[in-house]
VOPAGU-2260 file (C-alpha; in pm, 1 decimal, decimal comma):
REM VOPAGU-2260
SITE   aa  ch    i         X         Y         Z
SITE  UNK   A    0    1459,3    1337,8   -1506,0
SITE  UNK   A    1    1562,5    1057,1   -1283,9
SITE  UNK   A    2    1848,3     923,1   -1512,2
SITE  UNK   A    3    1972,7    1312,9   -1538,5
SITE  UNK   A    4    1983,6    1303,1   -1154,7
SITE  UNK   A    5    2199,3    1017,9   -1159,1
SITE  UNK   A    6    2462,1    1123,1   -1413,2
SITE  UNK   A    7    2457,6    1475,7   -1196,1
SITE  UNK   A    8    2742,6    1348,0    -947,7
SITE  UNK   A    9    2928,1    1221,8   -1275,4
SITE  UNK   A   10    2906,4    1522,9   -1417,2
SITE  UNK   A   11    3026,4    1770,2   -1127,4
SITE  UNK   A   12    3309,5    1518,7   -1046,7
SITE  UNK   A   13    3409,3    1497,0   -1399,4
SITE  UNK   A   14    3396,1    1909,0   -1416,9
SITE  UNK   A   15    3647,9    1931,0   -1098,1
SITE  UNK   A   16    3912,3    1683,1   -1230,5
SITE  UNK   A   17    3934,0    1827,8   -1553,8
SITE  UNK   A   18    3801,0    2214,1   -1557,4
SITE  UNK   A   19    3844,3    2353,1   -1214,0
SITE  UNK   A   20    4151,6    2202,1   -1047,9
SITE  UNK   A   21    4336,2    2243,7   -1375,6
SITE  UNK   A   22    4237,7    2598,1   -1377,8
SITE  UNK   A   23    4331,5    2666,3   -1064,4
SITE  UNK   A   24    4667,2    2512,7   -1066,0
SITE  UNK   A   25    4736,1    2669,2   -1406,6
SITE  UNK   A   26    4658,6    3036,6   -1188,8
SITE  UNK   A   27    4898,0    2981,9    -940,7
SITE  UNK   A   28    5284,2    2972,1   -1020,8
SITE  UNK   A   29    5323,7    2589,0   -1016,3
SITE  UNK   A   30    5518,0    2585,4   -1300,9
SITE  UNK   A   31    5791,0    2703,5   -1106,9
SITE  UNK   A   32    5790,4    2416,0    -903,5
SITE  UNK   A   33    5796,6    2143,2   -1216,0
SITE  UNK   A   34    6158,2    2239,5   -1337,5
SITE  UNK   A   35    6331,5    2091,8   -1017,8
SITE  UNK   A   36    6028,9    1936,9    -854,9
SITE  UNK   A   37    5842,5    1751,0   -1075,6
SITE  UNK   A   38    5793,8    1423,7    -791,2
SITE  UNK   A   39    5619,4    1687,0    -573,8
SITE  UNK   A   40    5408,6    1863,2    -809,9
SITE  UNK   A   41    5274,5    1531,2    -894,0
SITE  UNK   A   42    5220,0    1377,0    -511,3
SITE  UNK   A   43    5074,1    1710,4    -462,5
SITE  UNK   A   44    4835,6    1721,0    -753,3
SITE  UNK   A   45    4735,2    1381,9    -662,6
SITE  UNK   A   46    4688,3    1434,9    -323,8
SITE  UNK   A   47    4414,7    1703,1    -389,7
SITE  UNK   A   48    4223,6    1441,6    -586,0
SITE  UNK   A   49    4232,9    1231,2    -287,2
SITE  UNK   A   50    4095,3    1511,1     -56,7
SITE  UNK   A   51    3834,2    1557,8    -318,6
SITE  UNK   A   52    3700,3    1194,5    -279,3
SITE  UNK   A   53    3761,8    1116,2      43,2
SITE  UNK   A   54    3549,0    1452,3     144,0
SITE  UNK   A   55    3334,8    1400,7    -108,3
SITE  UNK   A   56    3276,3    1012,0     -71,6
SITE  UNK   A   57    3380,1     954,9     285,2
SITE  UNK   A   58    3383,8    1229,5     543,5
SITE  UNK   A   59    3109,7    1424,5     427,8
SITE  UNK   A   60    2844,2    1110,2     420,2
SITE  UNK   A   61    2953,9     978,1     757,2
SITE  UNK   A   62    2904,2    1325,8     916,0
SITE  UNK   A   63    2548,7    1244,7     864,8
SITE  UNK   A   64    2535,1     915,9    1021,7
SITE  UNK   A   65    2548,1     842,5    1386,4
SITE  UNK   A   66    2845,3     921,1    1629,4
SITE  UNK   A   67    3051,0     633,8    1519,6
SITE  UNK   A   68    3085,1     732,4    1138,5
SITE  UNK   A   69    3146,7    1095,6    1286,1
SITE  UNK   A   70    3426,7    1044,6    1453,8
SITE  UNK   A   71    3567,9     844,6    1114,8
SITE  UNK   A   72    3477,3    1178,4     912,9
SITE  UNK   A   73    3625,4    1409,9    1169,8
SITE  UNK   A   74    3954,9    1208,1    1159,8
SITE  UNK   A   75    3929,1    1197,4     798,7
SITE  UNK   A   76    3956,9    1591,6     853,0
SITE  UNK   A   77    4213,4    1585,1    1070,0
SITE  UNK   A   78    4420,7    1370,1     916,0
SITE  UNK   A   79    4416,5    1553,2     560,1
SITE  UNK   A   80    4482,1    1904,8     742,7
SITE  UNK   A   81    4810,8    1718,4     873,7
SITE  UNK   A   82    4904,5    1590,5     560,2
SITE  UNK   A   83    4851,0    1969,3     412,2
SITE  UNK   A   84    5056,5    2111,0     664,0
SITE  UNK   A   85    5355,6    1861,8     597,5
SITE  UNK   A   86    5372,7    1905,6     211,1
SITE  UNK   A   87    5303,8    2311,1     274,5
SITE  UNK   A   88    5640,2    2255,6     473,3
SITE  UNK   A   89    5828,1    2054,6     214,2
SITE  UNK   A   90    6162,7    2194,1     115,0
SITE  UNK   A   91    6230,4    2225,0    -213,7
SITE  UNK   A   92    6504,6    2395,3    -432,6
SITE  UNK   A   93    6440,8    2716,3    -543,4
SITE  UNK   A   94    6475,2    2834,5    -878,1
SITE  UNK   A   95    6634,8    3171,9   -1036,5
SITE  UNK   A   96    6345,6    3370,6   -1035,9
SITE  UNK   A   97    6329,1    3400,6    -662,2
SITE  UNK   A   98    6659,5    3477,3    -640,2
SITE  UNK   A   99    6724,1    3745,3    -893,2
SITE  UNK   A  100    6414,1    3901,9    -708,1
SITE  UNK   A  101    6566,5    3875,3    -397,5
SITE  UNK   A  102    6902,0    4050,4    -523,3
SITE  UNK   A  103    6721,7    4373,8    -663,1
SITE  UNK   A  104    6627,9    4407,7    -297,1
SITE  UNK   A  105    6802,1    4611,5     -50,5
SITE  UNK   A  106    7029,5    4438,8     227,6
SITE  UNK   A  107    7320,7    4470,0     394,0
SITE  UNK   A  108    7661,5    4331,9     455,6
SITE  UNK   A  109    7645,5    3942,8     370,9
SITE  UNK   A  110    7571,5    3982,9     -21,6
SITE  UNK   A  111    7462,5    3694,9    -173,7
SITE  UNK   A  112    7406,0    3503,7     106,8
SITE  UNK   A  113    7168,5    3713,8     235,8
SITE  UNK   A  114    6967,1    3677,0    -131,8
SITE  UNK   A  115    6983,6    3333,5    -124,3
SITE  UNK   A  116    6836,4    3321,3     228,1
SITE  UNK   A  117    6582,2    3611,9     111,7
SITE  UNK   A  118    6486,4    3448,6    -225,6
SITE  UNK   A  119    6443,7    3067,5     -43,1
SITE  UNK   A  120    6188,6    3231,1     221,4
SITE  UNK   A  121    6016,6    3404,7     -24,6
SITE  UNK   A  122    5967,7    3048,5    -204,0
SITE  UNK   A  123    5868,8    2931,6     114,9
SITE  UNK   A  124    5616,1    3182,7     139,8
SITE  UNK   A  125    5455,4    3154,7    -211,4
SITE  UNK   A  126    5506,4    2756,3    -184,6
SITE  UNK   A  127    5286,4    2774,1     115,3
SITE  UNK   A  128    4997,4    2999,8      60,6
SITE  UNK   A  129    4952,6    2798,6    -290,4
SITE  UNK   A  130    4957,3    2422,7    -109,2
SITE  UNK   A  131    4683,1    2577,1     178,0
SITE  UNK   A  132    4495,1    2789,2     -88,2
SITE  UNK   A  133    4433,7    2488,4    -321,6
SITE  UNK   A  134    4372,1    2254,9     -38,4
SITE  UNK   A  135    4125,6    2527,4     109,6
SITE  UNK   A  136    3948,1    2565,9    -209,8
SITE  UNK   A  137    3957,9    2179,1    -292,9
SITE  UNK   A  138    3793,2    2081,9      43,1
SITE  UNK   A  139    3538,5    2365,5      63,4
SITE  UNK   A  140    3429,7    2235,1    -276,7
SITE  UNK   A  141    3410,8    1907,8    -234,8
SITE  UNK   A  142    3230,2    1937,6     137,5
SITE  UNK   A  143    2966,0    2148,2     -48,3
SITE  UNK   A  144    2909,4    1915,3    -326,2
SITE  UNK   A  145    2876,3    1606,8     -44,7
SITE  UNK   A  146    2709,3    1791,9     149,9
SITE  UNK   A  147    2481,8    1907,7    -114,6
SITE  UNK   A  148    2449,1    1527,6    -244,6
SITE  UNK   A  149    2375,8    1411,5      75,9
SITE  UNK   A  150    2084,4    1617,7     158,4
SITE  UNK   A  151    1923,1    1547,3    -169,6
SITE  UNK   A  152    1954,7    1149,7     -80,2
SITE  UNK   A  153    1772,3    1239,6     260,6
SITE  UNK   A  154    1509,2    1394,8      64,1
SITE  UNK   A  155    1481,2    1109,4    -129,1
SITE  UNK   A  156    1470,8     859,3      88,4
SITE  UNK   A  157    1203,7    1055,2     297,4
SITE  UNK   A  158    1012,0    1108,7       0,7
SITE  UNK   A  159    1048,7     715,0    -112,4
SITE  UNK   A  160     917,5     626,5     260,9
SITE  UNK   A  161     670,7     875,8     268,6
SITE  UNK   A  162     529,2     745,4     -72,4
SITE  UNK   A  163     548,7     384,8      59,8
SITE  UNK   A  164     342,0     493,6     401,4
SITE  UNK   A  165      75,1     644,4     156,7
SITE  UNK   A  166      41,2     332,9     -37,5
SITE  UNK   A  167      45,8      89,5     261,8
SITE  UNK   A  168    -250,1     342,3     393,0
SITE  UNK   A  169    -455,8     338,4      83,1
SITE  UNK   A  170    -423,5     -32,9      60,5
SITE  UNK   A  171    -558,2     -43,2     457,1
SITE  UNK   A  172    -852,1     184,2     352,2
SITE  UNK   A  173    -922,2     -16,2       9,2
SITE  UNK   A  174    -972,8    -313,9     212,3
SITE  UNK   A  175   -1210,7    -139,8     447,3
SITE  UNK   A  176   -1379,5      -5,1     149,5
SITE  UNK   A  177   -1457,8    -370,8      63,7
SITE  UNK   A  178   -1639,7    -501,1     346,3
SITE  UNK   A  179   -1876,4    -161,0     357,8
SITE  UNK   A  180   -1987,3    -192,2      16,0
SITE  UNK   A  181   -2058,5    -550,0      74,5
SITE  UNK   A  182   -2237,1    -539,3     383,5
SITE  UNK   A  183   -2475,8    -235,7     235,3
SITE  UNK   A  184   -2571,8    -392,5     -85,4
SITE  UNK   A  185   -2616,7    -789,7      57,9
SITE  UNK   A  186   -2846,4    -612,1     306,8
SITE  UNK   A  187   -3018,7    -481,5      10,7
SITE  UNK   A  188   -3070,5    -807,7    -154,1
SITE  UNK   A  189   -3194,3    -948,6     172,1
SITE  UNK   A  190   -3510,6    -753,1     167,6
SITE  UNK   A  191   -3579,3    -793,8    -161,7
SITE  UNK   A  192   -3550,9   -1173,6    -108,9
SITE  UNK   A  193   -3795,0   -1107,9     164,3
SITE  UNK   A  194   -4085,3    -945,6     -34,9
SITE  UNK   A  195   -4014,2    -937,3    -363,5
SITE  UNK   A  196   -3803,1   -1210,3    -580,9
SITE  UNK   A  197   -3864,5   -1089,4    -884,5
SITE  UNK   A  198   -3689,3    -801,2    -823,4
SITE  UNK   A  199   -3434,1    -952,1    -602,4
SITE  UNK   A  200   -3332,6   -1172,7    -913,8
SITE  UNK   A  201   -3262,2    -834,2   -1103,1
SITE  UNK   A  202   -3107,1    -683,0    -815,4
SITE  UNK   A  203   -2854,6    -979,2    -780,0
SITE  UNK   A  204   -2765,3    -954,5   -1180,7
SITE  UNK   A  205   -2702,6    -548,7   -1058,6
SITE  UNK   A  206   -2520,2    -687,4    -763,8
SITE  UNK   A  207   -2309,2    -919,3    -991,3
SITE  UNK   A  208   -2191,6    -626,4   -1229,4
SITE  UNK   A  209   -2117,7    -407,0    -930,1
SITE  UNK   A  210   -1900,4    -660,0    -740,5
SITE  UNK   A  211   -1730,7    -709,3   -1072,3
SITE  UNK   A  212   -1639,0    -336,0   -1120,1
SITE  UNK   A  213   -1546,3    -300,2    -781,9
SITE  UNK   A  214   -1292,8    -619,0    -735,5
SITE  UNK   A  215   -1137,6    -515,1   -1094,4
SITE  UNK   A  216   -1094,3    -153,4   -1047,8
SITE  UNK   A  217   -1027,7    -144,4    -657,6
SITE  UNK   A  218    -703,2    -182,0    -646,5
SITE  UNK   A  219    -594,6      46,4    -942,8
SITE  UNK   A  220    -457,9     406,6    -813,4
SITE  UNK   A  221    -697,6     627,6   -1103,4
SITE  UNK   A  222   -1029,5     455,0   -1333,4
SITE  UNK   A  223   -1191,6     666,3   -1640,2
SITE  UNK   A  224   -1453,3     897,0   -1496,3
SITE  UNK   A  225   -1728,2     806,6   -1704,7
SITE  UNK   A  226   -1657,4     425,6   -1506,4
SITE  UNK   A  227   -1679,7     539,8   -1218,8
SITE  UNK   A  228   -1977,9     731,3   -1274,3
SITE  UNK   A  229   -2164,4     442,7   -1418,4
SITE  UNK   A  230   -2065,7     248,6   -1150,6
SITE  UNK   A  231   -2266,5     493,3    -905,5
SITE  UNK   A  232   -2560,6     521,4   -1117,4
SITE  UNK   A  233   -2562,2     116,4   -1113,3
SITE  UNK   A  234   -2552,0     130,9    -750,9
SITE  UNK   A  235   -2859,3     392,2    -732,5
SITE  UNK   A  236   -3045,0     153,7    -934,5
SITE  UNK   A  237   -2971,4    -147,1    -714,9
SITE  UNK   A  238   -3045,7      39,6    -375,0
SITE  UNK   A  239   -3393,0     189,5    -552,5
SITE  UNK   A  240   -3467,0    -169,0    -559,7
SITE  UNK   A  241   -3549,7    -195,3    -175,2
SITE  UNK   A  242   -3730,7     196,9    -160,6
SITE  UNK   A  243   -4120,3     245,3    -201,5
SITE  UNK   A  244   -4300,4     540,6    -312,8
SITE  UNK   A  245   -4223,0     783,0     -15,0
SITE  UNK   A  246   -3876,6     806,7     -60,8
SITE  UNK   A  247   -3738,1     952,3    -447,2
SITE  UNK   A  248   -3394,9     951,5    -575,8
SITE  UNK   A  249   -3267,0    1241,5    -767,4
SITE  UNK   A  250   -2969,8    1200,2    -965,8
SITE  UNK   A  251   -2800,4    1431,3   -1199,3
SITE  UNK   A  252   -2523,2    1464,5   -1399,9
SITE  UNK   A  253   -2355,4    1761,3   -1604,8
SITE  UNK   A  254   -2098,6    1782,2   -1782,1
SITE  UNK   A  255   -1906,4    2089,9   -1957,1
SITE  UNK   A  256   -1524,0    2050,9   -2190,4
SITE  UNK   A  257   -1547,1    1711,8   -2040,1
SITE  UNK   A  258   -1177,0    1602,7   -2073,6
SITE  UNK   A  259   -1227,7    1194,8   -2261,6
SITE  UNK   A  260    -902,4    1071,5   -2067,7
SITE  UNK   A  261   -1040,8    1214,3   -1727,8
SITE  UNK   A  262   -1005,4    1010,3   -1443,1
SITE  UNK   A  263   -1060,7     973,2   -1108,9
SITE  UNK   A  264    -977,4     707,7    -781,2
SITE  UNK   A  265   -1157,1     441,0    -809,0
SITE  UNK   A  266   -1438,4     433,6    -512,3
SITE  UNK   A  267   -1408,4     772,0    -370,0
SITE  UNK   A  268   -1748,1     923,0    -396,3
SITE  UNK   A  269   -1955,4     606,3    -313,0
SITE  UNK   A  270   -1906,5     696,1      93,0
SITE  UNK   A  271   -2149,6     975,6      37,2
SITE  UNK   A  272   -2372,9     814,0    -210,2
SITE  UNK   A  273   -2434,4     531,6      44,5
SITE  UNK   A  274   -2465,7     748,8     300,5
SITE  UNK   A  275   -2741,7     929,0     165,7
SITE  UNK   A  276   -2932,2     648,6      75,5
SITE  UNK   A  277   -2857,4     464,2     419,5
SITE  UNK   A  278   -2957,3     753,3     656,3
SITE  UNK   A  279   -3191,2     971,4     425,8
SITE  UNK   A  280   -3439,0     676,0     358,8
SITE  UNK   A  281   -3802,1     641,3     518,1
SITE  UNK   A  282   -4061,2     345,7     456,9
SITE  UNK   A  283   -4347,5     628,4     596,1
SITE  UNK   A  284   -4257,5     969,0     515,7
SITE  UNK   A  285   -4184,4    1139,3     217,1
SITE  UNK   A  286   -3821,0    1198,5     154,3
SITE  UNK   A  287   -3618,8    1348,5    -143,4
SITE  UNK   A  288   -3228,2    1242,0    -205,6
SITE  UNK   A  289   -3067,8    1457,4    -482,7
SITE  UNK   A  290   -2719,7    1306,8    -586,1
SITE  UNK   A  291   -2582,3    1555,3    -845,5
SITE  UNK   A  292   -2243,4    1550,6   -1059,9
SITE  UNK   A  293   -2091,0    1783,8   -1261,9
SITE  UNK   A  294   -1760,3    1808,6   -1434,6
SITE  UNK   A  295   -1597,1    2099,0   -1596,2
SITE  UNK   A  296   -1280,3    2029,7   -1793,7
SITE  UNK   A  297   -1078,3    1846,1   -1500,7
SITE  UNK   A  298   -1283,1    1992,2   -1227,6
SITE  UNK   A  299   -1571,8    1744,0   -1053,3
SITE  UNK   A  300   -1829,9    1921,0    -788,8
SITE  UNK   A  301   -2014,2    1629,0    -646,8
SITE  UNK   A  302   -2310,4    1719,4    -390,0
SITE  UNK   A  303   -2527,7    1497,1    -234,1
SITE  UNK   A  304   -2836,9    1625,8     -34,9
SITE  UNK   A  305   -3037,7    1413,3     224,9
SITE  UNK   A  306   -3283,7    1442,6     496,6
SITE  UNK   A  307   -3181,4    1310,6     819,7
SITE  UNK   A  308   -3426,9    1016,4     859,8
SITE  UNK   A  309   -3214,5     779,1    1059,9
SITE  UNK   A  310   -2938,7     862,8    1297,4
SITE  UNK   A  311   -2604,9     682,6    1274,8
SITE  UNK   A  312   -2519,8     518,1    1641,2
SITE  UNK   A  313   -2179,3     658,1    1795,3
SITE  UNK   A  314   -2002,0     331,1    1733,3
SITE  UNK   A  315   -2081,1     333,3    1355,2
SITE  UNK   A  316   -2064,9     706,1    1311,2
SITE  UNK   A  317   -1808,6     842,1    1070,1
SITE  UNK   A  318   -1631,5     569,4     989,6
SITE  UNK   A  319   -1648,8     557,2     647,9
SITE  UNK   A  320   -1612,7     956,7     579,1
SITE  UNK   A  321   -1313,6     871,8     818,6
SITE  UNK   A  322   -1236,3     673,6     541,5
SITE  UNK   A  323   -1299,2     920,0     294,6
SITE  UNK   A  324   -1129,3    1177,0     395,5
SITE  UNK   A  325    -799,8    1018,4     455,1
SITE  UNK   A  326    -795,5     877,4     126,9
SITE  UNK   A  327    -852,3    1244,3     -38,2
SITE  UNK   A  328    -564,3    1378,1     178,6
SITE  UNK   A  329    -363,8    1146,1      -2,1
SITE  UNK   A  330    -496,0    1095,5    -343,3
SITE  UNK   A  331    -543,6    1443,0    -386,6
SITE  UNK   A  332    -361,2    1712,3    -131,4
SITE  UNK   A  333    -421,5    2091,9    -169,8
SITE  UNK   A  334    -620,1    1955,5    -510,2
SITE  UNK   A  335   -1009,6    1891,8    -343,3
SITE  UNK   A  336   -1232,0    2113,2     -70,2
SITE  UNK   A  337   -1443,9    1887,1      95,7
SITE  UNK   A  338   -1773,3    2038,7     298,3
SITE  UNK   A  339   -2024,6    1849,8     556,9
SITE  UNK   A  340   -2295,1    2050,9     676,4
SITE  UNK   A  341   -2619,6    1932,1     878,5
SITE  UNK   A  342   -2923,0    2230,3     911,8
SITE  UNK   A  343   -3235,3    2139,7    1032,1
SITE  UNK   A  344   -3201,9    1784,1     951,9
SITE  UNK   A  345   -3115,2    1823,7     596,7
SITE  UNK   A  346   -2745,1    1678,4     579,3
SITE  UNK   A  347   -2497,0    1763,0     285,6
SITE  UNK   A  348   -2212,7    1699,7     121,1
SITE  UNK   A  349   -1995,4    1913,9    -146,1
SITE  UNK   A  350   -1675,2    1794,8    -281,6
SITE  UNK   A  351   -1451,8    1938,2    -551,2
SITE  UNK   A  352   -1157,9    1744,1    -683,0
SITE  UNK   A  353    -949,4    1874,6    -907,5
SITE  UNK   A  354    -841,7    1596,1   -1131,4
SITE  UNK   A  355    -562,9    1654,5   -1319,3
């Protein structure tokens, strides 16, 4: 598609100097000009190819620059309209058929004279409405094809910045992704190492195979699905590591036409998974966490349910389904429905992403 975009401007330039201005000079009577004036047939015809390109090349692209390369294009405009208007007044000799049109007309006294004098202004007359019709037609063209052209470069070049902003803002948010995941997890290990090595030497192997996955795969724009969902069911095994009997983790997954190249960005549901083990937690009362997936052909629905057992401070609060958010906007726009609710203390999350 790209290459075919290229060759376009080939291709329509190619088309006017060898289908339409041919055709166009072959429907007006320019033959009658090539018998005596050959020499201005030809400056003529070539002079339309240079309004072509210098419209098409020239004027039209520095109309859309600043003042400067305005004024250039305007006198580019100017300057061909005077050109026009000197070979439209070019005298040339005019042949028979003029003149034995002329004579079949009525006149008076002065005979021949007269026709000759009839038959040269009727030359004139045809000589200029053809110069100023193919010039008209020529220009018109070739300002809609650079015009044309040019917009579509605009768009481009928006399009090519615009793509470059979204990467340089999923790189920022990757990198704050980082620093999240690591601060979470090491203060897992750090209670463990506190009460319980045993487990904190398993936890550290989980932490190990976690910090793997997520330094290989973080900086990759899409993962397989099944990855990244082992990858959260890893991390639900390390963070049971540091819970005790009053607070139970429910996780789920479903899965129906499951698509085997699915994929998905890399780290984009583990916001709400940590958040639901971070705030939902409670060393004295009984709390239930249900983390559920389920994919339909391309189609995930994630929800994650939690009770409210700790309250996130205002400085901390939001910042990584800040985080989140932004990162759906531009991973996946118009493709995912995001919804946040809190109810009597019961906080949850439902996402749908449509992946491919």
């Amino acid at each position: 598609m790209l290459s075919s975009n290229k060759r376009l401007p080939l291709i329509i330039d190619l088309a006017f100097c060898f289908v339409l201005l041919p055709f166009m000079i072959w429907l007006l009577p320019v033959e009658r000009w090539m018998s005596n004036n050959m020499p201005f047939v030809l400056l003529f015809v070539g002079w339309l190819y240079i309004v072509y390109f210098a419209y098409r090349y020239y004027a039209v692209p520095w109309m859309f620059r600043d003042r400067r390369h305005l004024m250039f294009g305007v006198g580019i405009l100017i300057t061909s309209i005077a050109v026009t208007y000197l070979i439209a007044n070019y005298q040339f000799e005019v042949t028979q058929s003029p003149l034995r049109r002329a004579r079949r007309l009525p006149y008076a006294a002065g005979g021949v004279s007269d026709a000759t004098t009839r038959a040269a202004a009727v030359g004139m007359l045809i000589h200029q409405r053809a110069v100023w019709f193919l010039f008209v037609v020529v220009a018109a063209f070739s300002f809609a094809v650079g015009t044309l052209g040019e917009l579509h470069q605009q768009i481009v070049r928006r399009q090519t910045l615009e793509h470059e902003k979204q990467k340089a803002e999923l790189a920022l948010y990757k990198v704050q992704i980082n620093p999240h995941f690591l601060f979470n997890t090491l203060n897992t290990l750090y209670g463990l190492m506190l009460t319980d090595i045993g487990r904190a030497e398993t936890a550290f192997m989980q932490f190990m195979s976690l910090t793997k996955y997520m330094y290989t795969n973080a900086e990759r724009d899409k993962v397989p699905l099944r990855a990244e969902i082992d990858y959260i069911r890893q991390y639900i095994e390390l963070q049971k590591n540091r819970l005790n009997e009053h607070t139970r983790v429910h996780f789920t997954l479903q899965s129906v036409n499951e698509q085997p190249d699915i994929s998905i960005a890399p780290m984009i549901l583990i916001t709400f998974v940590e958040n639901a083990l971070k705030y939902g937690v409670s060393a004295h009362q009984d709390s239930d966490i249900y983390i559920d997936i389920h994919v339909d052909g391309s189609q995930l629905k994630f929800t994650a349910q939690n009770p409210i057992i700790l309250r996130p401070t205002k400085e901390k609060s939001g910042f990584g389904i800040a985080n989140c958010r932004k990162r759906l906007n531009l991973l996946y726009p118009n493709r995912h429905t995001l919804e946040i609710k809190e109810q009597q203390d019961v906080y949850s999350v439902s996402l749908t992403l449509q992946l491919n």
